[in-house]
Structure formats: C-alpha cells, structure tokens
TORKOL-4160 file (C-alpha; in steps of 0.2 Angstrom, whole numbers, padded with zeros to 4 digits, m for minus):
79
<pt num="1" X="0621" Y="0790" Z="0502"/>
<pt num="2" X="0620" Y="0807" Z="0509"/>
<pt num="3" X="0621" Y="0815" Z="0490"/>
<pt num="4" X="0606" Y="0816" Z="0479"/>
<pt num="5" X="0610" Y="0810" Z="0462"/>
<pt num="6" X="0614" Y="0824" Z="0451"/>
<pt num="7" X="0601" Y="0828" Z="0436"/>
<pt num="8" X="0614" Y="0836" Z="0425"/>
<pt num="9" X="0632" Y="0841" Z="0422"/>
<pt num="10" X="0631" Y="0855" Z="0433"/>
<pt num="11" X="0627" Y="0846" Z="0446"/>
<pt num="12" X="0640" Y="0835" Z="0444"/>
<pt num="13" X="0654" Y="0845" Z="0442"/>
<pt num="14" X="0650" Y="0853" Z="0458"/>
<pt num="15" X="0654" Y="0838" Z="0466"/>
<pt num="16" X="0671" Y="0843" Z="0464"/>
<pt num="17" X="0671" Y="0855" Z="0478"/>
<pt num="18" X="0665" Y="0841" Z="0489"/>
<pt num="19" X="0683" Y="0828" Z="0496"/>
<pt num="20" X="0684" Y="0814" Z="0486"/>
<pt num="21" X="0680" Y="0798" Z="0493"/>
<pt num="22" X="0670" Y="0783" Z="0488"/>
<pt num="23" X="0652" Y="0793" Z="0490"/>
<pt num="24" X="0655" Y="0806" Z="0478"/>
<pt num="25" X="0662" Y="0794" Z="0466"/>
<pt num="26" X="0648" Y="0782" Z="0467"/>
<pt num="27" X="0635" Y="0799" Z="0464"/>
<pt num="28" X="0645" Y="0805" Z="0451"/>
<pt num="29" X="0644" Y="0787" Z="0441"/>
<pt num="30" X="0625" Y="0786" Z="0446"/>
<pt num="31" X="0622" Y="0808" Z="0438"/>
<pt num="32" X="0633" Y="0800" Z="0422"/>
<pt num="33" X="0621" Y="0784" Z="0422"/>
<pt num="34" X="0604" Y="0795" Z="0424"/>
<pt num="35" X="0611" Y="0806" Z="0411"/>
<pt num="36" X="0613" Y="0795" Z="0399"/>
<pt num="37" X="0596" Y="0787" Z="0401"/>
<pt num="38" X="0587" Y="0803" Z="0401"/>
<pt num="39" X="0597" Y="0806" Z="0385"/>
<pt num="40" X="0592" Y="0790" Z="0375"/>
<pt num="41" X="0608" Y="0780" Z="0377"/>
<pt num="42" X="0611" Y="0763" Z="0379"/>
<pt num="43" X="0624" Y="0754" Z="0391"/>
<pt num="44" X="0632" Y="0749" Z="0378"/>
<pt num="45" X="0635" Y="0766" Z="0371"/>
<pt num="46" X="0639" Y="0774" Z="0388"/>
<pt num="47" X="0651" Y="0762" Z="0391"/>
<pt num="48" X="0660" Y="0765" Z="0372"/>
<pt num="49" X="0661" Y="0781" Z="0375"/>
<pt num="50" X="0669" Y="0779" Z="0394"/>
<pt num="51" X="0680" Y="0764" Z="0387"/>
<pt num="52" X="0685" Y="0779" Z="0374"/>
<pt num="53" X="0705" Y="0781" Z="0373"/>
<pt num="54" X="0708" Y="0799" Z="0382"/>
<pt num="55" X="0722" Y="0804" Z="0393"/>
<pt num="56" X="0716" Y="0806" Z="0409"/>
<pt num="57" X="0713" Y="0787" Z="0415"/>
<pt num="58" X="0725" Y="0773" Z="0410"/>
<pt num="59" X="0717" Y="0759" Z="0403"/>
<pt num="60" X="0715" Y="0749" Z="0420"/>
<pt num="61" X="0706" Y="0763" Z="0429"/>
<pt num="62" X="0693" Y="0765" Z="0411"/>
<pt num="63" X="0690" Y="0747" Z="0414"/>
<pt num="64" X="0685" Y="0748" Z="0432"/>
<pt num="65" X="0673" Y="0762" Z="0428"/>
<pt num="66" X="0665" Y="0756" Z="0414"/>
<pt num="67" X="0662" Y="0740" Z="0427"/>
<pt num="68" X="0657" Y="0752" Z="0438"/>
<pt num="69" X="0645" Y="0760" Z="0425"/>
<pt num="70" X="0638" Y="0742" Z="0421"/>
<pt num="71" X="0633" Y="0738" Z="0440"/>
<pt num="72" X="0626" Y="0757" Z="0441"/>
<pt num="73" X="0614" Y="0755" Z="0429"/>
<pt num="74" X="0607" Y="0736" Z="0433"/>
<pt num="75" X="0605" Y="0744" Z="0451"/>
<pt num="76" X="0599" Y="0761" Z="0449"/>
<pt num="77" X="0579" Y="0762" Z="0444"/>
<pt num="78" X="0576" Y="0769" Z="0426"/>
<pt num="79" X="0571" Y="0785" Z="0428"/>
C-alpha cells in the first residue's frame, strides 16, 4: 500500500482528494479500524455503529463494509 494509515479524521478525509480506487478504500477502512482502537472501541461496537441505518449506503454495501471492517481488524496489528 503506498498510503500510510491515517491517525485521525483529517487524515482521512483527505483521502478524498486522492481517485478512488481499491487502495484508498482499504486505507480509509484500516484509519477508521485504528481509530477506533485508539479510542477504546470494540469490533463489535465499530461494526453497530457502521451497520447503523443512514442514507448514504444501501444495506448490501453496509454489510460488505462492516465485512470489510471485521478482516481489517483481525489483520491489521493492534496499535
């Protein structure tokens, strides 16, 4: 991966002004993964709370990122 994984929610929105493609998503899920460590959370909360009924992601797409959320966090090392 040629991004560093983002230490907070700036560094994560600037992501934005990168193209979207299969990197930045995979660094934006690993920042949200690493924030939520560093902030106390479990899986299973970060996961409620992506899994959360809102109005930009149809329910499919909220299921493949809270999958994606799952594998982040078994792979990436606890900070």
């Amino acid at each position: 991966m040629d991004y560093l994984i983002p230490n907070n929610t700036e560094e994560i929105l600037a992501l934005k002004n990168n193209p979207v493609n299969e990197e930045v998503v995979a660094t934006a899920i690993a920042g949200v993964v690493k924030m939520a460590r560093l902030q106390g959370q479990s899986l299973e909360e970060l996961t409620t709370s992506i899994l959360q009924d809102d109005r930009v992601l149809d329910p499919a797409r909220r299921r493949w990122l809270s999958e994606m959320i799952v594998q982040a966090w078994n792979i990436l090392p606890d900070s």
